[in-house]
N, C-alpha and C positions, 0 to 999 in steps of 0.2 A: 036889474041894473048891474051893470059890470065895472067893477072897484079898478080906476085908471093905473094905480100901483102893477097892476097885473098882468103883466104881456100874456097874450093869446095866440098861438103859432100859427098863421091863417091857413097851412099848409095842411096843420091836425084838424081844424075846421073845415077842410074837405075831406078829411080821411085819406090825407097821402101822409106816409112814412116819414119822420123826420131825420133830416139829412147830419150828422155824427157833425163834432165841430170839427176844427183843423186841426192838425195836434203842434203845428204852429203859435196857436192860438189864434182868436177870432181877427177879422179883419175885416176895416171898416168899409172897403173898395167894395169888396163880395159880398160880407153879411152886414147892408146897411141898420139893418131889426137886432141885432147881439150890440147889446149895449156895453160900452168899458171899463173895465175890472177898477172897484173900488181901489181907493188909496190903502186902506188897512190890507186890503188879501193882495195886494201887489206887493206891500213891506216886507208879510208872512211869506211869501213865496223867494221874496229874495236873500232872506235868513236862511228859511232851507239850504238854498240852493247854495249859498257863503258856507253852510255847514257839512252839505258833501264835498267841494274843493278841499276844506281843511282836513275832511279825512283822507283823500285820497294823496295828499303831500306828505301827513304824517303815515300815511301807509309805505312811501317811498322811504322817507327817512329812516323807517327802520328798519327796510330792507338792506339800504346804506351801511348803517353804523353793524347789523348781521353780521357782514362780508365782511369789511374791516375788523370784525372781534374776531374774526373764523382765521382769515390771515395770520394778524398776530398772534393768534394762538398755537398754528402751525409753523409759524417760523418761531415760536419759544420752545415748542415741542424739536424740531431739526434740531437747534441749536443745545441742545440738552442730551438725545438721544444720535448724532449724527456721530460716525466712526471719526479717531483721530485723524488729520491730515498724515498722510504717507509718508518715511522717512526722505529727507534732503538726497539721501544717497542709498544707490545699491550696492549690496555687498555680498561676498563671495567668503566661504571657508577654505583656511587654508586645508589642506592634507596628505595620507600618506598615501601612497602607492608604487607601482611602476611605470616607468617610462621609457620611453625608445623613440631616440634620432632618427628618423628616417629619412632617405634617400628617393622621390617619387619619379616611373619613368612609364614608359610605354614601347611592348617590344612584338616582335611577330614570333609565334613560334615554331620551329623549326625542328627535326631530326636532330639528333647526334651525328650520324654520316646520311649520308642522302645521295646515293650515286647514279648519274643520267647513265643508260644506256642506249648507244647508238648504232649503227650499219657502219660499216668498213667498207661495204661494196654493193656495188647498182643493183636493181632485178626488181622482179615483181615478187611480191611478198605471196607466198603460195600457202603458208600457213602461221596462224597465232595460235602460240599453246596458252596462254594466259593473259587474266583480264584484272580489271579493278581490283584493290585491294586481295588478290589470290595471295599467298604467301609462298615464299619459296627458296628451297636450298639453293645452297654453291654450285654451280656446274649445272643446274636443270633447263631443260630446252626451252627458251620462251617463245620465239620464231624461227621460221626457214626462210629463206630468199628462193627463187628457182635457180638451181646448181646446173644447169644444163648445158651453159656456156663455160664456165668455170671447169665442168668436166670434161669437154671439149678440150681446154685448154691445159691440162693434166695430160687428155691422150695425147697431145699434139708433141708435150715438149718431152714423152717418155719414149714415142717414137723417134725425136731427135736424139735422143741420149743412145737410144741401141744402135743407131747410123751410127754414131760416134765413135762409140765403139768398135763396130768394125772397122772403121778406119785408122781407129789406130791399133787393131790388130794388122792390118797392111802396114801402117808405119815401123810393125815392130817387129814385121818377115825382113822387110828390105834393109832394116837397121843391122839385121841379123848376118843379112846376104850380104850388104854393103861391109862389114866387119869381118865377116871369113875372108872374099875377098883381097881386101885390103891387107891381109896377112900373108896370105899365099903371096900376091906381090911382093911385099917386103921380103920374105924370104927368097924369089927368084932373084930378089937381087942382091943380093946380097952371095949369093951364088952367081954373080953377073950374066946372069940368065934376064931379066925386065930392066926394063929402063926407067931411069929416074921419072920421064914424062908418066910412065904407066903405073906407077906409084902416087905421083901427086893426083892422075886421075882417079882411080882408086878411094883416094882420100878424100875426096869432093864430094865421091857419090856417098862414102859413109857418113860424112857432115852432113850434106842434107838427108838423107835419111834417120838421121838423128833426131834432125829438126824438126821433121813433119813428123814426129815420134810427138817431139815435144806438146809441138801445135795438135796435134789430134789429142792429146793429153789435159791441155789449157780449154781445149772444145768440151770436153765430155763435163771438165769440172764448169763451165759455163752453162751447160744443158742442166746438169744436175741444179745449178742454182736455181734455174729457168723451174726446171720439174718443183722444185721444193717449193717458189713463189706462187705456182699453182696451183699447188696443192693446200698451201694455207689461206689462198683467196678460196679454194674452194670451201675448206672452213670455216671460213668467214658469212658463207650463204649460210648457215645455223646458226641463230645467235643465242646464246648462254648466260642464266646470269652470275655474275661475279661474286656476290656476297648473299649471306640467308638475309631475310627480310618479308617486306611487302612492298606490292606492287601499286602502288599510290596515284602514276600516271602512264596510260597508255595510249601513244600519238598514231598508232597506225593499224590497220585494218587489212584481211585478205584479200587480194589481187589488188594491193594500191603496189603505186610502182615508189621505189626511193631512189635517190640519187645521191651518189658518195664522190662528187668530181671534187667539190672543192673540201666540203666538209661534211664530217660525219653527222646526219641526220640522228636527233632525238628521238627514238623508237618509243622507252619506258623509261621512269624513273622509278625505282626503287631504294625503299627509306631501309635501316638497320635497327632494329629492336627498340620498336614506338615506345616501348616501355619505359625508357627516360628521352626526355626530351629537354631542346633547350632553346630559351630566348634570346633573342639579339635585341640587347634594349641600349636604346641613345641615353646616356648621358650629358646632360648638362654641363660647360666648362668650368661653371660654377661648384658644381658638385661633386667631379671628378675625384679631385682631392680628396673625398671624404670614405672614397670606394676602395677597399683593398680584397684580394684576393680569401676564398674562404667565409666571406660574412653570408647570414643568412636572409634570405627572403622570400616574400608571400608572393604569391602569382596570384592572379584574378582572371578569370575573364567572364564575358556577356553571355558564355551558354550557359554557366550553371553561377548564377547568382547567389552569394554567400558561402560559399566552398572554396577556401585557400590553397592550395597547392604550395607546398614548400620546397624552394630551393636554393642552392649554392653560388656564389660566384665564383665562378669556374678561371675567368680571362678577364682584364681590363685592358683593350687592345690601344697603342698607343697612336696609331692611324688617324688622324683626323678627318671627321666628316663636315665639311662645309656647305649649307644648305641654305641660300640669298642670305650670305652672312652669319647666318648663326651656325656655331663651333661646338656639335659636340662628339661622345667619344665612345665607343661600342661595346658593352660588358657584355659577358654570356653567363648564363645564368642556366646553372642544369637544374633540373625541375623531374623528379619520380614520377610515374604514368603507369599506376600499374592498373587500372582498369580501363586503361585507353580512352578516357576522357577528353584529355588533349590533343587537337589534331592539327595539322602541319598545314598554319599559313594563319591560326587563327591570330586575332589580334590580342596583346597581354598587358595589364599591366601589372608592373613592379612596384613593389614597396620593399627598400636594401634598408636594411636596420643596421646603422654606420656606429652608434653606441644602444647604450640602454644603462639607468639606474634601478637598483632593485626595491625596493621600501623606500624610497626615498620622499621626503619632505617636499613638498609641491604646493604649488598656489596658479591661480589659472593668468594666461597671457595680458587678458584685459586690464586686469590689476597694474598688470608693469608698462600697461601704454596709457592707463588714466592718470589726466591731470587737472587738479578744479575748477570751475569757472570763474571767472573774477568778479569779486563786485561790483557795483552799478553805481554810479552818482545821481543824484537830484535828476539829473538829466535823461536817466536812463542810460546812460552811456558808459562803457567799461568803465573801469580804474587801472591808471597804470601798474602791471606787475612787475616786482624786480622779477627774474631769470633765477631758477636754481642753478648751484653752481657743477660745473661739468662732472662724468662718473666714470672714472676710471673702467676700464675692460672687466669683464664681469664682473659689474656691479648693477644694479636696478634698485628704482625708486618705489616705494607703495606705501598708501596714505591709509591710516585708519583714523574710526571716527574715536573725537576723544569726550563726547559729551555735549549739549545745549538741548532745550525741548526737543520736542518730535516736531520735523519738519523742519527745524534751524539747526540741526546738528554742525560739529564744527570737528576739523579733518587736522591731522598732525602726517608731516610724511616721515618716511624710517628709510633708511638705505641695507638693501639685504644684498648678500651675495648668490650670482643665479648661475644656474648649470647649462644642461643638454636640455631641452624641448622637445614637444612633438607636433608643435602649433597649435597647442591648446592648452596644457600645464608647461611646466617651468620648474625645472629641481631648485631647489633652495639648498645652494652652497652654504651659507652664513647668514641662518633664518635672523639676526639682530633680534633674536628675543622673540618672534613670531613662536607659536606652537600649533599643533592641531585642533581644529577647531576654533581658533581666534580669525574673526571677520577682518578682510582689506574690503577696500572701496573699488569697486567697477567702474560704477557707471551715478554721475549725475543726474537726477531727474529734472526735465523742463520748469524753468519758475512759472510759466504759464500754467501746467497744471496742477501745480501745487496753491496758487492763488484760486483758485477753483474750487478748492474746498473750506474758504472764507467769504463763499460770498453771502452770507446770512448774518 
């Protein structure tokens, strides 16, 4: 007999496998035979399940309150351990040294003499004796022109000259004949042997025979001019150079034809003892003033980077150059070359040193062009500053700090007396009390990044 309390799976009473419940839980639609969970194991089941929520909220919370302890502990740590805020202001020492005024320009560099040499006369160029940079004495043959017409014209005018001459060797028989003559007459009559007419005839022929004495005389010195003209045209087909040097530019080549109708064509240019050289640097109208003859200066230029070249001012030309308005004025500046570094056309610049202080007491420019910023109101907005009062001609203003925390320091200004410059220091004529080594103020720093290191 089978005790009714007892479900019996009718599914195990055939010997088929029972089917797992839902993990849902049972359900009344599907498993009409699963009967429903007592009231006490439905209570237990809901405590459980009340008692994993409450741990996994207090699992949160104290992952919560963790971070929040870890925070503040790190922001007690920063604020214990973080560097002072940076001073209000920057500051510069004053000091000692040298200084020099200078003068900045830009010049091309040029020879000391530099003489073009050119053709006097036409022809075809039949020889060059010298090329680029060859070097070369006084009087040495650089080219020839073709002399052939030129010689021509030498034989032409010395064949006129000896015609000349005999002619006025004729002129100076019949001057001779015309003069015996003329005598003999004179005396016949004078013995009243000729007649007056026979006498002034006489005299006509020895005047003109005189004449054409003269005129044959005036010819030959005409020819000879002619011969001499020729002969130094034909000199002129050799051309020579004038001074020792080098040969820097050469325009012309064998069998090229030159022409000398209107003007003497540029053959060669030769420079005279590269060994000093000099710039032609513009000065500014501004700076003129400050340029005197004999001061010294640095040369620079772009083939040998960091290598000064020393030299002179030679000329301050009082010429003005006018360039779409702007006036300036031409110094020459001789400059040493003794290992021919410098070459002819490069471009230079100058730096003229117009003064210099020796040891002198200095403090740097930024100092004498800082001025504080003003405070800020409620508003953020300035506060009105009165105006320091005006500074007589060298004089300058510079502010040191005089004391408050780090970060709010607080600035006092001092009026010092100031020199020559070099765009970076300042001589200190009447340091007011300044010495070496005592800090002026430069420069402000941003309030924006000073509030940046309060924000903990």
């Amino acid at each position: 007999m089978v005790d009714p309390s007892i479900h019996v799976d009718p599914a195990a009473q055939k010997g088929r496998p029972r089917t797992a419940p839902d993990a849902n839980g049972p359900s009344p639609a599907t498993r009409p035979d699963q009967p429903a969970l007592k009231r006490s194991e439905r209570t237990t089941l809901e405590r459980d399940l009340g008692k994993v929520e409450g741990r996994r909220w207090l699992r949160w919370l104290v992952i919560v309150v963790g971070i929040v302890a870890v925070g503040f502990g790190a922001s007690r740590w920063y604020a214990t351990t973080r560097p002072p805020p940076p001073p209000k202001y920057v500051t510069a020492e004053v000091s000692r040294g040298d200084i020099f005024e200078t003068v900045q320009s830009t010049g091309q560099v040029k020879p000391l003499t530099e003489v073009q040499v050119g053709a006097q006369v036409s022809g075809r160029m039949v020889k060059v004796h010298v090329d680029f940079n060859s070097k070369v004495k006084k009087g040495d043959l650089l080219a020839e022109i073709d002399p052939t017409l030129y010689g021509a014209q030498v034989s032409q005018s010395g064949a006129q000259l000896k015609a000349a001459e005999a002619s006025a060797k004729r002129a100076q028989a019949r001057l001779t004949t015309a003069k015996a003559g003329l005598k003999r007459l004179q005396g016949l009559k004078a013995e009243g042997i000729a007649t007056p007419a026979d006498v002034e005839q006489a005299q006509g022929e020895h005047d003109v025979a005189e004449a054409d004495l003269a005129a044959s005389s005036a010819q030959i010195s005409q020819i000879r001019a002619q011969l001499s003209g020729a002969r130094t045209t034909l000199a002129y087909a050799r051309i020579f150079s004038p001074i020792d040097g080098i040969v820097v530019n050469r325009a012309v080549d064998p069998g090229q034809t030159v022409a000398a109708s209107f003007a003497a064509p540029v053959l060669f240019v030769i420079a005279q003892d590269l060994s000093k050289m000099q710039v032609l640097a513009e000065i500014d109208e501004a700076d003129v003033g400050k340029i005197r003859e004999q001061m010294k200066a640095d040369v620079v230029v772009d083939a040998f980077v960091g290598q000064k070249f020393q030299g002179t001012v030679t000329q301050v030309r009082f010429s003005p150059n006018n360039v779409q308005g702007v006036v300036t004025y031409s110094a020459v500046i001789e400059v040493g070359n003794p290992e021919l570094k410098l070459r002819p056309g490069m471009t230079a610049t100058v730096t003229i040193k117009t003064r210099e202080a020796k040891g002198a007491l200095a403090m740097r420019n930024a100092a004498l062009r800082f001025r504080p910023l003003p405070d800020k109101d409620e508003d953020g907005k300035p506060k009105p500053v009165k105006p320091p009062p005006p500074l007589d001609p060298g004089k300058g203003r510079v502010y040191l700090m005089t004391g408050g925390a780090r970060g709010a320091e607080t600035v006092e200004d001092r009026v010092v007396g100031v020199g020559i410059t070099d765009g970076i220091w300042t001589e200190l004529t009447d340091p007011a009390g300044l010495v070496t080594g005592q800090a002026v103020v430069v420069e402000q720093r941003d309030e924006k990044k000073q509030k940046r290191f309060g924000m903990f």
